[in-house]
PAZAPA-4460 file (N, C-alpha, C; in steps of 0.05 Angstrom, whole numbers, plus 32768, in hexadecimal, padded with zeros to 4 digits):
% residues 102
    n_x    n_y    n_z   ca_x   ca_y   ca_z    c_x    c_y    c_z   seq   type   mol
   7EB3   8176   7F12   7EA5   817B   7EF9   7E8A   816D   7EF9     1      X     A
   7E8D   8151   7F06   7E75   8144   7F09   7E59   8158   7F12     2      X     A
   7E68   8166   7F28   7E45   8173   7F39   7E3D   818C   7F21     3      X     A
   7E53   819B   7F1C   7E49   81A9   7F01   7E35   819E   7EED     4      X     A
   7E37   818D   7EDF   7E34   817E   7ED1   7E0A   817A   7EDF     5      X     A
   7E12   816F   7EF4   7DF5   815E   7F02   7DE0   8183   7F0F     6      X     A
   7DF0   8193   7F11   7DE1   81B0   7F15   7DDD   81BB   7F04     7      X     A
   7DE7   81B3   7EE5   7DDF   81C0   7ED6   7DC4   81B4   7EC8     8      X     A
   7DC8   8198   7ED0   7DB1   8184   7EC1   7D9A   8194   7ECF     9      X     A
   7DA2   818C   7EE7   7D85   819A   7F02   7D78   81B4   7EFB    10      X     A
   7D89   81C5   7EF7   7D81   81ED   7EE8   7D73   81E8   7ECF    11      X     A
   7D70   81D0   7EBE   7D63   81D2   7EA6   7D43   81D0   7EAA    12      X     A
   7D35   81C2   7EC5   7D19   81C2   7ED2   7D1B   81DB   7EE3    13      X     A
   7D25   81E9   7EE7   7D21   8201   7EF3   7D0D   821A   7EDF    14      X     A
   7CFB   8222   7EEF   7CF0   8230   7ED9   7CFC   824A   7ECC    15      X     A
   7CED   8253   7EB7   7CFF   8262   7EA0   7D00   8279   7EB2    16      X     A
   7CFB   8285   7EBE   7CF8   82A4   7ED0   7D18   829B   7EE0    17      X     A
   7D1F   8291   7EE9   7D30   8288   7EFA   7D49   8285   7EED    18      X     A
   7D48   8287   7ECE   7D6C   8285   7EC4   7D6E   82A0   7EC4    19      X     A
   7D73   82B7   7ED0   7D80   82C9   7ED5   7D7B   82CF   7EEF    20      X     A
   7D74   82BF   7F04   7D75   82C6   7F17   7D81   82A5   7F31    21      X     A
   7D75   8299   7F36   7D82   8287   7F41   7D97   8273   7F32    22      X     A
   7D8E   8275   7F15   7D9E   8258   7F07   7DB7   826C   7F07    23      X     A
   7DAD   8280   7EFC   7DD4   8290   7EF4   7DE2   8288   7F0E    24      X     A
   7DD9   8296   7F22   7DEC   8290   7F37   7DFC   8276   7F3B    25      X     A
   7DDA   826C   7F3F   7DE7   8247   7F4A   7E01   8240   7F2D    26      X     A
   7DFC   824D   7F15   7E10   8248   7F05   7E27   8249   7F09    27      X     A
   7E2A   825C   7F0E   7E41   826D   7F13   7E56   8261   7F2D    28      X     A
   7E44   8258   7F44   7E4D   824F   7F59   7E57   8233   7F50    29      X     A
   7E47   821F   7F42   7E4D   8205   7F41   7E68   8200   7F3C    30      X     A
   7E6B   8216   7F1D   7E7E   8219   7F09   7E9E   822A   7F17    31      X     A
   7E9A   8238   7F2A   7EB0   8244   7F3C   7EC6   8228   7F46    32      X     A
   7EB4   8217   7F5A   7EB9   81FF   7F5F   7ED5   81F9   7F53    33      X     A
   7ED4   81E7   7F3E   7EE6   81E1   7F2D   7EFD   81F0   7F26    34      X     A
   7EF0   8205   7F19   7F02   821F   7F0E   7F1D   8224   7F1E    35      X     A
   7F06   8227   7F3B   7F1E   823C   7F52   7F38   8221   7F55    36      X     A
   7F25   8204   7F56   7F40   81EE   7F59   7F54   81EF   7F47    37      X     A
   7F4A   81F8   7F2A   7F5D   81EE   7F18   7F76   8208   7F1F    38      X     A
   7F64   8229   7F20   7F79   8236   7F24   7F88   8236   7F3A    39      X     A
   7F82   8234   7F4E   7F9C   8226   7F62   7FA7   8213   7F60    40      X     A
   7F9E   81FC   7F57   7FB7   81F5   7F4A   7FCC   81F8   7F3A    41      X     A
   7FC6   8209   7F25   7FCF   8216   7F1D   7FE8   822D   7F23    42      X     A
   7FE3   8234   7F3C   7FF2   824C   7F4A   800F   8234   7F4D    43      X     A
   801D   824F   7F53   8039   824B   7F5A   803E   8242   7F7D    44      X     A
   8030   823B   7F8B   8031   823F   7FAA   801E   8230   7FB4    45      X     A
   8022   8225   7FD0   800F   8218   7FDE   8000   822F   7FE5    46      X     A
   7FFD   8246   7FF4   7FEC   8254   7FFA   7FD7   825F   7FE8    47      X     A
   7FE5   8260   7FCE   7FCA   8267   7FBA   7FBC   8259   7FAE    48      X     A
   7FCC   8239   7FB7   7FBA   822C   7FAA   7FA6   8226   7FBB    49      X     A
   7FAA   8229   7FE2   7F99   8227   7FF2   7F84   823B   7FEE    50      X     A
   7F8F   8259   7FED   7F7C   826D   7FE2   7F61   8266   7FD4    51      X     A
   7F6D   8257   7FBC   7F4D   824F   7FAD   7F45   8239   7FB4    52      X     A
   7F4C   8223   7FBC   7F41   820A   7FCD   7F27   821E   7FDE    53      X     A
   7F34   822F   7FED   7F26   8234   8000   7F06   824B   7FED    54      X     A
   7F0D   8250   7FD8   7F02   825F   7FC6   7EE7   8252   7FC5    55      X     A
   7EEF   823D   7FB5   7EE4   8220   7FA8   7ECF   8221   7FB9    56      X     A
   7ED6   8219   7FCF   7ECD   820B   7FED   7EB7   821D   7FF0    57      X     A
   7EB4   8241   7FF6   7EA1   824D   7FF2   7E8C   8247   7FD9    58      X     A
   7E94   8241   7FC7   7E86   8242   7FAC   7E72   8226   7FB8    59      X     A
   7E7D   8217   7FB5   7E72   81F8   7FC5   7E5A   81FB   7FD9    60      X     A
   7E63   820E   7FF9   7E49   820E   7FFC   7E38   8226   7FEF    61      X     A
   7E3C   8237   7FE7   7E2D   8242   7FD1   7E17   8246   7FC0    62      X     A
   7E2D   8222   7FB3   7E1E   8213   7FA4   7E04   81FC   7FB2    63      X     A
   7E0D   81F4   7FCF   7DFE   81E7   7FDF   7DE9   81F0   7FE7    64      X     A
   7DE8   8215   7FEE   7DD2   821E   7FF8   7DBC   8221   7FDE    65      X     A
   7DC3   8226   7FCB   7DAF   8235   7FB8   7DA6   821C   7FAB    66      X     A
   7DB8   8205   7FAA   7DA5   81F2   7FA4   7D90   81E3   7FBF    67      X     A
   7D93   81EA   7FD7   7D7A   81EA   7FE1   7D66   8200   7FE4    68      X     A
   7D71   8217   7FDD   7D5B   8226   7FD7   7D46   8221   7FBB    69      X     A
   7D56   821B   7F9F   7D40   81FE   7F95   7D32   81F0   7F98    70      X     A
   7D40   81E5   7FAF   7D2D   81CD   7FBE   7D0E   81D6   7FC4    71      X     A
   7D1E   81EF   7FD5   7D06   81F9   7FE2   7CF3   820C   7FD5    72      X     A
   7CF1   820C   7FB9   7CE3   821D   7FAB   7CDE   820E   7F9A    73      X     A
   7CE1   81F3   7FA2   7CD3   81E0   7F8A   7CDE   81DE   7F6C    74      X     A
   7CF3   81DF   7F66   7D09   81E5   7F54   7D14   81C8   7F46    75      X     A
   7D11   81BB   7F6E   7D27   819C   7F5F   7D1B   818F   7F75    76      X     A
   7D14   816E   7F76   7D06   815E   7F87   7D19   8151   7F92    77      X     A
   7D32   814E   7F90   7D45   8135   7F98   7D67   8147   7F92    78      X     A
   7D6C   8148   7FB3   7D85   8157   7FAA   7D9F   8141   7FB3    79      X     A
   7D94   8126   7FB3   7DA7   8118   7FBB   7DC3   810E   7FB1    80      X     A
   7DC5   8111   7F94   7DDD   8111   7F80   7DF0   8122   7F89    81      X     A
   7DDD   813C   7F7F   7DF9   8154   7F86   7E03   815A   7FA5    82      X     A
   7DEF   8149   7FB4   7DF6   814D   7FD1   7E09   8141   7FDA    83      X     A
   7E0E   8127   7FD3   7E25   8111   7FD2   7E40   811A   7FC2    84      X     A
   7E3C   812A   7FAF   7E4C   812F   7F9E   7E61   814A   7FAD    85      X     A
   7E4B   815B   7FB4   7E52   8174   7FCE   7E6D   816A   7FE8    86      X     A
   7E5A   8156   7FF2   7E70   8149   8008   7E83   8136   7FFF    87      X     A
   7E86   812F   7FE3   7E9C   8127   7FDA   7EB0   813D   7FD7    88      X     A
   7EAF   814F   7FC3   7EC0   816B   7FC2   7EBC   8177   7FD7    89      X     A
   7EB3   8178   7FEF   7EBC   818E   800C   7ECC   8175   800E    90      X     A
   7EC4   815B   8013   7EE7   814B   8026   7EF3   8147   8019    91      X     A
   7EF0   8153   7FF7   7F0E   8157   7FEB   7F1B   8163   7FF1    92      X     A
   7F16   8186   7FF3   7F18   8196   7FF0   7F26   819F   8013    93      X     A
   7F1D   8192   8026   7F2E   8198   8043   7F3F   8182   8041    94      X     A
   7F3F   816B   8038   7F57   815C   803D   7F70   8169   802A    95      X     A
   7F6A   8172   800B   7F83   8185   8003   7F86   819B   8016    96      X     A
   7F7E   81B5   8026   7F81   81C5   802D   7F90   81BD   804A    97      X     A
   7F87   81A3   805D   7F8F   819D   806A   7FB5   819B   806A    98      X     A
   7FB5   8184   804C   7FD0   8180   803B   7FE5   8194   803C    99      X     A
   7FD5   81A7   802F   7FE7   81C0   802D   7FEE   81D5   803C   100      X     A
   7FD9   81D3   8056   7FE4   81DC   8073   7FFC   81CD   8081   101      X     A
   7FFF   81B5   807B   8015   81A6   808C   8032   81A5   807B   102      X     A
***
């Protein structure tokens, strides 16, 4: 919830032309993240809950690329928060999937 939270702060200096076109996305992606965790957990099964782990995990880099495409369009000067925050949830995110393979 944290990187949500810190991408959405970041999309508010993004300029106004760009909330229907990069912010929606990057929105959408940040916010998948979470979502897809809570619904597999949610599921009845290890495999579905691997299913959206692995969901999540797309959304994540996703969310990784388009916030350096920000970067690189001059959007956001410092992506070092959410970048830290990124490689916290990917080595969450393979050490449960790892879990639930064994």
């Amino acid at each position: 919830m944290e990187l949500v939270e810190v991408v959405y702060r970041l999309m508010r200096a993004f300029p106004k032309d760009e909330r229907f076109r990069l912010c929606d996305q990057l929105g959408r992606a940040v916010v998948s993240i979470p979502s897809n965790i809570a619904e597999g957990n949610g599921r009845e099964s290890k495999t579905e809950y691997a299913r959206f782990l692995g969901i999540a995990r797309g959304s994540l880099y996703e969310t990784e690329t388009q916030l350096e495409i920000a970067k690189r369009l001059g959007y956001v000067d410092d992506l070092a928060e959410p970048q830290s925050l990124i490689v916290e949830i990917r080595r969450m995110l393979i050490s449960i999937m790892s879990k639930l393979r064994s």
